[in-house]
N, C-alpha and C positions, 0 to 999 in steps of 0.2 A: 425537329421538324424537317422533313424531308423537300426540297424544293420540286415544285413539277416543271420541267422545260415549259415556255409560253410559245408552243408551238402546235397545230391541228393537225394531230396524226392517224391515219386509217389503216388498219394492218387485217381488218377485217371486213366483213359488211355489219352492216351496223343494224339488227343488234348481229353480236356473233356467238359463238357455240360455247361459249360460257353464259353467257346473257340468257341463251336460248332455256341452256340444262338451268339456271337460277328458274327463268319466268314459268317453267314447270312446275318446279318447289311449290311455287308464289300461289298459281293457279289451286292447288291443292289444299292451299292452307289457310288463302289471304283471303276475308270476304270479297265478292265480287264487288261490291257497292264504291270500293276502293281502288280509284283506278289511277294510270300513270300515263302522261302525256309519250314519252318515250319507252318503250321495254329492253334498257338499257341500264344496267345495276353497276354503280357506280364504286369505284375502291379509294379512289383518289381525288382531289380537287383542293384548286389554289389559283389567286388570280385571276384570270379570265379561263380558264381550263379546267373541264370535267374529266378524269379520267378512269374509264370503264374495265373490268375483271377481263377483257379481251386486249386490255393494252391499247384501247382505242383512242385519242385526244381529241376530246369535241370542243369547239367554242362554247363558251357559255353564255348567251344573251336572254337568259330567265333569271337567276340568281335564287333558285329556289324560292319563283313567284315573291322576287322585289327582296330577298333577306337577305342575303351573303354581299352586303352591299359593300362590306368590306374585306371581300374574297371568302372563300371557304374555310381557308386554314392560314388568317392573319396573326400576325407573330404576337400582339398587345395579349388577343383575344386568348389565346392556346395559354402564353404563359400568365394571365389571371385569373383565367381558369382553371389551370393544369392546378396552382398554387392552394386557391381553393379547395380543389379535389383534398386534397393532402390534408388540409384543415380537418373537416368536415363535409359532408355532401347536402344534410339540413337539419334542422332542429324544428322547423314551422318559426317565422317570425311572430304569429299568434301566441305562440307560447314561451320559444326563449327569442328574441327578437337580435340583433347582428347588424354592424356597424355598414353592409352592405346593401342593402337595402335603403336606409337611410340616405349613404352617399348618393344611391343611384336618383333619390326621389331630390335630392339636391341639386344634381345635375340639371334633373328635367326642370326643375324653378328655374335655371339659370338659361336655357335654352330654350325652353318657347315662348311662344308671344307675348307682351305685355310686362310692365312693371308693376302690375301688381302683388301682391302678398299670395304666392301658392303654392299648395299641396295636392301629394298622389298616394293613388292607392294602386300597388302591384298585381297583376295577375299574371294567368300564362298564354292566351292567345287573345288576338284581336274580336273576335266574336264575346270574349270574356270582358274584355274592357269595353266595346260598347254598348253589351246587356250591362253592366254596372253603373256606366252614364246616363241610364236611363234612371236605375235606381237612383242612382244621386241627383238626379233633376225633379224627379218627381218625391223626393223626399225632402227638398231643400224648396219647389214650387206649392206642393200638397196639392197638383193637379195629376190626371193621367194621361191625356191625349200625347200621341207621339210622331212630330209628321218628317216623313221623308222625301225623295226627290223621283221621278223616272227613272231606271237604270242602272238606281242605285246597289249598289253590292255591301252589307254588311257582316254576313257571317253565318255559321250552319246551325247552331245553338235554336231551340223553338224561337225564343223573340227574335233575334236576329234572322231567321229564314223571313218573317214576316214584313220585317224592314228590307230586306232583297228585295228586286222588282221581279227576276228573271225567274219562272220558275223551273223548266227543265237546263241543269240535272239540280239545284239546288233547294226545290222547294215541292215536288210532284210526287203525290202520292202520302206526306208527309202531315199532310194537316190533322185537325185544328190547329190553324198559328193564335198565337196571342192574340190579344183586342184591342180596342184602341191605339191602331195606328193607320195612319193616313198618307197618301200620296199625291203629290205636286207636282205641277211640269217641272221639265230640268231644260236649263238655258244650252241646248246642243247643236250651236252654232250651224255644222253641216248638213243638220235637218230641218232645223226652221223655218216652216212654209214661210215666212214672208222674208226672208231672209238674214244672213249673220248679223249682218248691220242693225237689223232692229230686235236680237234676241235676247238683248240682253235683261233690255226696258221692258220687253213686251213679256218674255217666263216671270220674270220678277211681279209685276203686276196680277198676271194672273194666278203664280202662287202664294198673293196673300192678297187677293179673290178671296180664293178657296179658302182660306183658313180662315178668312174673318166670315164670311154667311155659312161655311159649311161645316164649321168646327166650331169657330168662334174660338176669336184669343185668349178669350178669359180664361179656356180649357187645357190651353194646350202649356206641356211642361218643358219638351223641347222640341226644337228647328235641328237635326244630325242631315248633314251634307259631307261631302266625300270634296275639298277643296279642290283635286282630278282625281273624276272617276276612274276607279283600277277595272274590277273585272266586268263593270257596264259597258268599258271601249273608249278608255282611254281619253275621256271626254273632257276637256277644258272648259269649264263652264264660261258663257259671253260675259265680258268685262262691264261689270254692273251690276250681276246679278247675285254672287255672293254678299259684297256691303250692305246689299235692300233687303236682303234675308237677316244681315245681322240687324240693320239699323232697325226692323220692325221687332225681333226679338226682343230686340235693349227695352223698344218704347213699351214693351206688352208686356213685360215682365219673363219671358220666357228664355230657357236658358240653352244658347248656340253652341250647338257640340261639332266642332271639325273633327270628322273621321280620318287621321293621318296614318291608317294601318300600313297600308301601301305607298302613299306618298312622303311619308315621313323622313327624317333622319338624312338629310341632303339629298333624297334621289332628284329632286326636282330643280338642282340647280340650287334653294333654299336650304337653311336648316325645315324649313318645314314648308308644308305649299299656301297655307294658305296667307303667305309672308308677301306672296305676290300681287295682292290688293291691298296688303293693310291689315288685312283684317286679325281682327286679338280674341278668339274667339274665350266662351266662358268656359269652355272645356275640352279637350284635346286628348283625343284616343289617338296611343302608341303601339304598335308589334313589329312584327317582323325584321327589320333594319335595325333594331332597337340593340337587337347582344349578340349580332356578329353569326347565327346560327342556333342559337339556346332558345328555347321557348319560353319568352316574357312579353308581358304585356303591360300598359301603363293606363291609366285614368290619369292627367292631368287637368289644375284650374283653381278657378278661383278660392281662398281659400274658405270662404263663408261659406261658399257651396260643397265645396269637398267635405268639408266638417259638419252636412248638414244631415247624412246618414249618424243613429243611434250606436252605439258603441255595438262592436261585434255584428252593425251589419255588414259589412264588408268584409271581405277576406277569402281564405281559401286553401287548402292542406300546401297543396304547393305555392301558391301565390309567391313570387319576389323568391323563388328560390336563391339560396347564395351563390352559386354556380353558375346559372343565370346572370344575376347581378353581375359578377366580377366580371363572365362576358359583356356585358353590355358598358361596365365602365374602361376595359379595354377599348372596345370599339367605336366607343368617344374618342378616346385618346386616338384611334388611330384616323378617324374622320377629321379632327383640330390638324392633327402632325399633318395629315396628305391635303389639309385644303380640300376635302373632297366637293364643297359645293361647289369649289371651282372646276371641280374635275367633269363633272355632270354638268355642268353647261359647257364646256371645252368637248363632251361628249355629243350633246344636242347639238351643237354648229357641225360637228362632223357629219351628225347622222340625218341630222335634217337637211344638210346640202345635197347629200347624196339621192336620199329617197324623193326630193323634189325633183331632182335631177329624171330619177326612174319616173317618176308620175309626167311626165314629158313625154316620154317614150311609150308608157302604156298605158289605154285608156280604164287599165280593171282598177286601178287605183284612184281614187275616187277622192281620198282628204289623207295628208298628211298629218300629224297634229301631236301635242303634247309636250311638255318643255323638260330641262337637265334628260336623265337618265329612262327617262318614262315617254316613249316615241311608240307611235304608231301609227300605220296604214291601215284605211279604210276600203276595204276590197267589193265593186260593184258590176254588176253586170251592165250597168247603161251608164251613165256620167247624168244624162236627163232625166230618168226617172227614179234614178240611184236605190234601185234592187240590189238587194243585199248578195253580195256572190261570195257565200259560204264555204260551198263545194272551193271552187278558186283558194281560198284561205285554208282550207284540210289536205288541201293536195298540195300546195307552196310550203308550207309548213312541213307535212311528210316529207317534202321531196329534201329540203333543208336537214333536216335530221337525219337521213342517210347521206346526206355528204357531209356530218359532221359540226354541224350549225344547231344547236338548242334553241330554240324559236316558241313561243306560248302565243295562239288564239285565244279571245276574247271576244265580247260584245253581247248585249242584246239578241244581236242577228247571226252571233257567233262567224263575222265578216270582215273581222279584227287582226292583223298580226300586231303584236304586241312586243315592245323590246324593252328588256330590263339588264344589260350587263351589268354586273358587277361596275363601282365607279375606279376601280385598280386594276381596270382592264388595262393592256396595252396597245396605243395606236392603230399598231399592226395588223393585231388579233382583232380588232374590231372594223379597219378598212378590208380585209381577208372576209368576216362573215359578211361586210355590205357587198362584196361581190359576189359570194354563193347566193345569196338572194335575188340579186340582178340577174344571173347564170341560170338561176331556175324559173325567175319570172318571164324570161325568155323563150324558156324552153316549154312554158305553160303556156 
């Protein structure tokens, strides 16, 4: 394994004339429908550093939307999987099953919330694991209703487009979605007409309102909320409003699925986010952060409920691949050894000092917000009537990425910049990219 210097180097403009001849190829070949935040084709990457077929070094403050949370090419990850390789590549645990998968579903008992008795079922992306929570709630309930939040993001899959709120680019054009699913306010602190102070009590009430005359409890199989919203903008829901969603689920019989896809796995400071009220939810969707880079996904929870799907409904050709797995029990081991929840709130004091600091100085920023490794600015055109200033957020961002800064928008209003470093970033590298931000929020 090759080390990459933890340094941001530009030897080109960015993209450069290899990047340029690849994005040719790409155009020619790639559907359009598939698109890429930067046209920037990558050779290398490790630690806080992407680096590109022009020899370029860019920060990396995406991590491959919230995954390489434990860098790109972590030592645990490479060599349990390199080992793997060498074994086997899969057999289907459906049909000859392997001691990795197992471990892996052990782990997850050991690591999320609650001491209860539970069990998981593998797959390969988060869209995957929580179209299967549904199955598992509604086959362990024997109801169908499914309600979700504003803003919420769950995934590209039919049902899951349907539980997204946003529909362009995720859901336009694409219908019929599935049926029975419903949506609720979401506690969004820096929109709530009557303000933060009362958003907590006041979304909570009103989304179980709505569920009781407009659904009715009796119907509904589960409450899936996103502990902080990832691609709705980064939203920390008002303190209160999570527990009132679980506590009415417990009392309705209805089963609470935390969507941990993106906040999982220490980004947030936690082993998982929604650790930060308490809450034990009844089932717990995993991806991305999960194996270090490899495409796996998890269903965790209780185990009454996980065992309430019929034998063989569950599953999937890849599902719980081995390779996957070993990445993923690497990337435990290397989140335990580095402390990394401590890393990501040792990240959030840095980044959150600074970008307050910036919201001082410029009025386009609107709300700073988000805790560990999952930070972001809310960019507006007024501070008073807080207009979404989109455009502002596509050109900071561009401008960020030609100096060598990986930077991802988000939101509803698509008025989001969004930070997800790697948590084995270094100091440096990460007070370096809070200045090219500053440097171009300037120069905006």
């Amino acid at each position: 394994m090759i080390a990459i210097p933890q340094e941001r180097r530009l030897v080109t403009a960015v993209p450069g004339p290899k990047s340029q001849e690849l994005q040719a190829r790409r155009t020619a070949t790639v559907a359009a429908g598939v698109s890429s935040t930067m046209p920037v084709f990558a050779e290398r990457a490790g630690g806080g550093i992407v680096e590109d077929v022009d020899g370029n070094r860019l920060i990396d403050f995406g991590s491959g939307i919230a995954v390489t949370t434990v860098g790109s090419s972590a030592e645990a990850v490479v060599r349990r999987a390199s080992a793997q390789l060498a074994d086997f590549t899969h057999t289907c645990f459906m049909v000859t099953p392997y001691e990795e998968y197992v471990e892996v579903c052990e782990q997850l008992a050991a690591l999320t919330p609650g001491d209860h008795a539970k069990k998981s079922a593998l797959f390969n992306s988060g869209a995957e694991a929580v179209e299967n929570a549904v199955k598992i709630a509604r086959s362990y309930t024997k109801r169908q209703a499914v309600v979700v939040v504003d803003h919420a993001y769950h995934g590209r899959t039919n049902l899951t487009m349907a539980l997204t709120a946003k529909n362009m680019p995720y859901k336009n054009g694409f219908g019929p979605f599935a049926p029975e699913v419903y949506r609720v306010p979401m506690a969004y602190p820096y929109r709530w007409p009557t303000g933060p102070e009362n958003c907590g009590p006041e979304a909570s009430a009103q989304a179980i309102e709505q569920i009781t005359k407009q659904i009715g409890a009796q119907n509904v199989a589960a409450i899936i909320v996103e502990p902080l919203l990832g691609e709705g903008g980064f939203i920390e829901p008002a303190k209160g409003f999570l527990p009132a969603l679980a506590a009415f689920a417990k009392d309705n019989g209805i089963v609470f699925v935390a969507d941990e896809v993106q906040s999982g796995f220490c980004r947030t400071g936690a082993w998982f986010a929604c650790e930060d009220e308490g809450i034990v939810p009844d089932l717990i969707t995993t991806a991305k952060g999960i194996a270090g880079g490899l495409p796996l996904a998890a269903v965790t929870g209780r185990a009454e409920i996980m065992d309430a799907a019929h034998a063989s409904g569950l599953g999937g050709t890849y599902g719980g691949n081995p390779v996957a797995c070993a990445a993923a029990l690497g990337a435990i081991e290397t989140m335990r050894e580095l402390d990394l929840p401590a890393k990501a709130r040792r990240i959030e004091e840095v980044m959150k000092g600074r970008l307050t600091a910036m919201s001082e100085k410029y009025d386009v920023i609107g709300d700073v917000r988000g805790r560990g490794a999952m930070i972001a600015v809310e960019l507006v055109k007024d501070r008073t009537t807080k207009e979404p200033a989109a455009d502002v957020a596509g050109a900071l961002a561009k401008a960020c990425h030609q100096a060598g800064l990986v930077v991802l928008t988000c939101g509803t209003f698509g008025n989001v910049l969004r930070f997800l470093p790697p948590l084995v970033i270094g100091e440096d590298l990460l007070a370096e990219g809070l200045d090219i931000i500053e440097e171009k929020l300037a120069e905006l």
